[in-house]
C-alpha angles and dihedrals in degrees: 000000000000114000143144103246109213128182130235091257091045083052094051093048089056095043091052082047101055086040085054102044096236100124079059086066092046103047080057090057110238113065091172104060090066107127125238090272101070138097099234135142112206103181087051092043080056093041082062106039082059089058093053077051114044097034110025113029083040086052092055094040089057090038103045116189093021117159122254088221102061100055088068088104149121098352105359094060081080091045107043098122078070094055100049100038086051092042082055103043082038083062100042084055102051099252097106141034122204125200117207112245124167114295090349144021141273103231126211134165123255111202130001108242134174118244089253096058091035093063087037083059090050109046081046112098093204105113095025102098100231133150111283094230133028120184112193128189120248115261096246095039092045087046097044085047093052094041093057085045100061089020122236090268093057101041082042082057093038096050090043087059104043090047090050094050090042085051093046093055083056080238086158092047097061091087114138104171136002090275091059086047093057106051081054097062086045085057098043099053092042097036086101089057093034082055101051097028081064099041088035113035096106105048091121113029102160110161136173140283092257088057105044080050083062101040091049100062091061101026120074141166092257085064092052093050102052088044093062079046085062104043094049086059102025097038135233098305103056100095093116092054086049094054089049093052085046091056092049086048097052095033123239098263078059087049103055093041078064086042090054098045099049087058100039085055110029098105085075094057122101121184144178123205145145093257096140097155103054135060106223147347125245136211091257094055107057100076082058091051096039096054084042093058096054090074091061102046081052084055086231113165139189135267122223105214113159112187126166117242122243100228104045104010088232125149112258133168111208107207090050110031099039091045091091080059102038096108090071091039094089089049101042100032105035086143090068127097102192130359091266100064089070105097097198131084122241091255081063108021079109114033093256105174112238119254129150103234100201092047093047098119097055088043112116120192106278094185121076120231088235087045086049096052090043091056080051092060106037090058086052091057102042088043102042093215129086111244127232121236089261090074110139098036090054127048099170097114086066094072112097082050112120107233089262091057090036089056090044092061091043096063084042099049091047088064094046124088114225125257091264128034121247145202087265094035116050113201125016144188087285097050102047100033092030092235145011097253088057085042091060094043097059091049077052101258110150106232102197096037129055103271102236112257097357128086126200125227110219115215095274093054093259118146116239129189092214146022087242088056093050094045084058086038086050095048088052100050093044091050080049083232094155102225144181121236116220103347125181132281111223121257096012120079090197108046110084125177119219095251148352136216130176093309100333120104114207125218131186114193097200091148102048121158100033107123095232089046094049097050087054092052085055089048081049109052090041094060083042088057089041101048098039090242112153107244117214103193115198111176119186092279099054091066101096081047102060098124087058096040089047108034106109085064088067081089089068096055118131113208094196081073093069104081091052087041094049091043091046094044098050 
């Protein structure tokens, strides 16, 4: 088996690294041109760059071709963000060449270097498209600027929130060793400036001529607009989940033209910012901080609204702590007018179910079965609809729900495990019922009748009128056989089979033997006779049967539905 083989020393070094963000300055290229406000070891970020050396680019010298893939192994399974982000940079600098194959690259080494003139090539910038010329402000005059901006009441506010929230998640109590101590102590004197260099840094963005050029064949007016729209209901943080919505509306192949333009140019950029804690700016930043900056030049400023949230009753400030989550926000929250107007935290905006990741494996089940089955219950009766097992990724089917019946689910949801178990929640409804279906049966559900007053939403979104109807939904969509729910029978308005594909008609009798319902099979299958349609009968016992029952639909199959079913089903 092909692996990078590190010590325990080796282990330890990474580790203190990673502790200590300065893989983060790595990654960027250039470690040493970190300023004197930074909290960056250089002779750590050294000690670092000789291990690349010396273990990995040596391993691909003497293993030439080896897939990049495969390395991702032992420890560096764990690190493979590292990896790929040095085997790219390794590449941009001359030291490697990668070959295209398949879903990954062949790797060899491009020239043969010393230690010495392999860390002299990477500390260079040469080779690493970045603008020619960075002005930064300097640290007491960027401070002093962003300070009059937000004004001293409201950063005081600000810093009193995010330490408290720091203290409350135990984060300085995490030390191991002196080391960590240490950086701890580094975090705690800084955090002021950490906190206003981030809300701050781009205060003053001015940039040249080249660059506006640039800017101004994918920016409009349209797109400012709509951005001042966003701030003013997502709050002065939202920028990242704007930038998400603008790439939706230009389309990604738009986007990486811009991509591809910035870094082809940006040797003819020149920019000033406040960018005091971090060394430079990249090609693939500018768009961020340009976008950033716009909210200052508008003179838009924060609000400082602190609510409870109604899970937990824990402090939580809506434009700041739920800006890491705001690009789910539109689809999960359309009832709200501004941010402000969400009661739960951002441990709970979503109904996540509480574990404690870094204790999972002494984690034991907490929730009864009976209790489980209870919380199942009790959402199907609050939403009205019968969730899919999916319950927990896609909200979607809370969405008809009034703010009072949204925020009901919500509570409910955040006490609930999801269908399958994760790396942060040990056990979940499949684990502990078998399936969803059984899952559904035990919190009373019928599986084979309507269940009076509920529907059910099958994987694709389709409504069903019974859990029998979603199992045969959910086959089809699996299978990716497109199909029609409840076409029309010819010749009657009113009569409507339960799906169509390609000239089947599909029927599910899950109501056989009523009187009412038996008199309309009979009108059914008469029109069927009568029309020529191809009748594909399922009554409640065929359902473990569905792949016999089914199979001649296989024929209809699209194949170009795989990649959306796999993604949704997941």
């Amino acid at each position: 088996m092909v692996e990078i083989i590190l010590s325990e020393k080796e282990k330890e070094l990474f580790q203190k690294a990673e502790k200590m963000q300065v893989l983060n300055f790595i990654m960027v290229g250039n470690p040493s041109k970190a300023n004197a406000n930074q909290i960056v070891d250089n002779e750590l970020a050294e000690e670092i760059l000789s291990i690349l050396f010396n273990k990995v680019l040596k391993f691909i010298e003497k293993n030439p071709g080896v897939l990049q893939r495969s390395l991702y192994k032992g420890f560096f399974e764990r690190h493979k963000f590292l990896l790929r982000g040095f085997f790219y940079l390794a590449e941009k600098k001359g030291v490697l060449k990668r070959i295209k194959h398949g879903n990954s690259y062949k790797l060899y080494v491009e020239k043969k270097l010393t230690k010495e003139d392999f860390l002299e090539t990477w500390y260079r910038t040469k080779g690493i498209e970045e603008p020619e010329e960075i002005i930064v402000k300097s640290y007491p005059r960027c401070k002093q600027m962003i300070e009059e901006y937000f004004g001293k009441e409201y950063l005081k506010r600000l810093f009193s929130h995010v330490w408290k929230k720091l203290q409350e998640d135990g984060w300085f109590e995490h030390a191991k060793n002196e080391e960590d101590a240490r950086y701890m102590e580094i975090i705690k004197n800084n955090q002021y400036e950490i906190l206003i260099a981030s809300i701050g840094a781009c205060l003053k963005f001015e940039i040249n001529d080249a660059l506006q050029e640039i800017i101004d064949m994918y920016w409009s007016d349209e797109y400012e607009t709509l951005f001042k729209r966003y701030l003013s209901k997502y709050g002065f943080f939202s920028e990242e989940g704007f930038l998400t919505e603008y790439i939706k509306i230009i389309g990604i192949k738009k986007h990486n033209e811009l991509m591809n333009k910035l870094r082809e140019n940006a040797s003819h950029f020149k920019i000033k910012w406040c960018g005091f804690w971090w060394p430079t700016i990249k090609h693939y930043h500018i768009l961020w901080d340009y976008i950033q900056s716009l909210k200052f030049k508008w003179n838009i400023k924060p609000s400082m609204v602190i609510k409870k949230c109604k899970k937990c009753g824990k402090e939580f400030y809506p434009e700041y702590d739920l800006r890491g989550i705001i690009h789910k926000i539109p689809k999960y929250y359309p009832y709200i007018k501004t941010i402000n107007d969400i009661n739960f935290c951002p441990n709970h905006a979503f109904g996540e179910f509480n574990v404690v990741t870094n204790r999972r494996k002494e984690y034991t089940m907490k929730i009864s079965k009976d209790k489980m089955a209870q919380l199942l219950k009790e959402l199907i009766n609050v939403t009205g609809v019968i969730p899919p097992s999916n319950f927990k990724k896609d909200l979607s089917y809370l969405k008809h729900l009034n703010k009072e019946k949204y925020e009901q689910a919500i509570m409910i949801l955040c006490d609930m495990p999801p269908y399958e178990k994760s790396f942060s929640t040990p056990y979940g409804y499949k684990d502990v019922f078998g399936s969803w279906f059984k899952a559904l049966a035990a919190a009373g559900v019928d599986i084979q009748k309507k269940a009076r007053g509920y529907t059910c939403l099958a994987e694709d979104g389709h409504v069903c009128f019974s859990l029998g109807e979603k199992k045969i939904d959910d086959w089809l969509y699996r299978h990716r056989i497109p199909h029609e729910k409840e076409p029309k029978y010819p010749g009657d308005s009113n009569l409507r089979g339960d799906w169509k594909v390609g000239n089947y008609f599909i029927e599910y009798w899950g109501l056989k033997g009523e009187k009412d319902y038996d008199d309309k099979i009979f009108l059914k299958k008469e029109i069927a006779r009568e029309n020529k349609i191809k009748l594909i009968e399922i009554n409640p016992k065929d359902l473990n049967n569905l792949d016999e029952k089914l199979h001649i639909l296989l024929k209809f199959a699209d194949n170009k539905l795989s990649k959306k079913v796999n993604k949704r089903t997941q």
